[in-house]
C-alpha positions in Angstrom: 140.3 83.9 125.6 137.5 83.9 128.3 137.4 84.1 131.8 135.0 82.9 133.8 134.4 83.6 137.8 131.3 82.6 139.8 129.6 84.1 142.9 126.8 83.0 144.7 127.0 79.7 146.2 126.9 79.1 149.9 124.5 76.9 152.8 121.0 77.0 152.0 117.8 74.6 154.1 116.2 72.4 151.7 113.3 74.2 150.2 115.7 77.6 149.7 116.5 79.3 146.6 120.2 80.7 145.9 121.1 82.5 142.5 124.8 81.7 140.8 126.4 84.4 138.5 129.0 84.3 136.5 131.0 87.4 135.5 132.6 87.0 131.8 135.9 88.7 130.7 136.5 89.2 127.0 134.6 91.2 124.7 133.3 88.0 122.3 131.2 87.2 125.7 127.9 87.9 123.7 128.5 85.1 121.1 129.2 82.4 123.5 127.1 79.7 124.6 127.2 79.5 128.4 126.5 76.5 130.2 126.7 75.5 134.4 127.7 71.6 135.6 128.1 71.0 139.1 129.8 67.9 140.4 129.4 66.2 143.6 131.6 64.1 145.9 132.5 61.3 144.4 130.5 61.7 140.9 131.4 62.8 137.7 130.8 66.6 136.4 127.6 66.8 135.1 125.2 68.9 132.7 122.6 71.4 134.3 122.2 74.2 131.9 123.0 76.2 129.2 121.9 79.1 127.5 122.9 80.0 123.1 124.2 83.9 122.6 121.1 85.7 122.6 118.9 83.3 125.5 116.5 82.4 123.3 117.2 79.1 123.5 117.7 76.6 126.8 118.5 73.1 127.5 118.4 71.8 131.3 119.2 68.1 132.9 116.1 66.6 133.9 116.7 66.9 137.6 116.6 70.5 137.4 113.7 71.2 134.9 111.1 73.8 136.5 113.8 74.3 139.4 116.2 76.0 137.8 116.9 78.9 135.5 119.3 80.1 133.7 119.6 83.6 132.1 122.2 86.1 130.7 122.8 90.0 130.5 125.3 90.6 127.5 125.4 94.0 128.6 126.7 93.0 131.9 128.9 90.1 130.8 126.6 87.5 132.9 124.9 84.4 133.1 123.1 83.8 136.0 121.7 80.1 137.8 118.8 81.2 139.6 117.9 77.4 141.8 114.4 77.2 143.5 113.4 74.2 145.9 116.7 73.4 146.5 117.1 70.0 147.7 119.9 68.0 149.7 121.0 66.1 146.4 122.0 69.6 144.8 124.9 69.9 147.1 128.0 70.1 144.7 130.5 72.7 143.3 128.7 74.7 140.6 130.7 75.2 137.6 130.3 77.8 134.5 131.3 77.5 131.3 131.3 79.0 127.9 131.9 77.8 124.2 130.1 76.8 121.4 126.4 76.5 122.0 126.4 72.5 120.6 129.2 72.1 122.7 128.0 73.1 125.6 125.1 71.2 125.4 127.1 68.3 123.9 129.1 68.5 127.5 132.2 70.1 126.0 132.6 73.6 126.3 136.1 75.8 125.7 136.1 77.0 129.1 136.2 76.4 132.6 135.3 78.5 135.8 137.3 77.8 139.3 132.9 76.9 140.6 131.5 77.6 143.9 130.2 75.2 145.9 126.4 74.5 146.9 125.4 73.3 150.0 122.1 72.0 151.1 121.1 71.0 154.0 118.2 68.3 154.9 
């Protein structure tokens, strides 16, 4: 069993940065893939980035590539979202998640955090 709780979100200007963490319970954290969505008003959860076991391997949407980056600490438990040029359409609440590597990627990972949200403002 993993649990997952996020930190970092909050009000940024369009053009900020904010970095998302993710603190992992559970001492298998190291051999999970972890993975953030965000969903929006209105829209469905969708894929922004995940991260295999040992970071060397990444996938991001499209609408984040160059933007955003994620990265891990095994030592510490945590994945981190670090979100440059932030822009109005990023608003949503941010979620982590952990599982299989494929599944992450494939959109379907074990678990869920509770997410923070993201707000940018024109």
């Amino acid at each position: 069993q993993v649990q997952l709780v996020e930190s970092g979100g909050g009000l940024v200007q369009a053009g900020g940065s904010l970095r998302l963490s993710c603190a992992a319970s559970g001492r298998t954290f190291s051999t999970y893939g972890m993975g953030w969505f965000r969903q929006a008003p209105g829209k469905e959860r969708e894929f922004v980035a995940a991260i295999n076991w040992g970071g060397s391997s990444t996938r991001y949407a499209d609408s984040v590539k160059v933007r955003f980056t994620i990265s891990r600490d095994n030592a510490k438990n945590t994945v981190y979202l670090q979100m440059n040029s932030l822009k109005p359409e990023d608003t949503a609440l941010y979620y982590c998640a952990a599982g299989d590597y494929i599944m992450v990627v494939s959109k379907r990972p074990t678990y869920w955090g509770q997410g923070t949200q993201v707000t940018v403002s024109p």
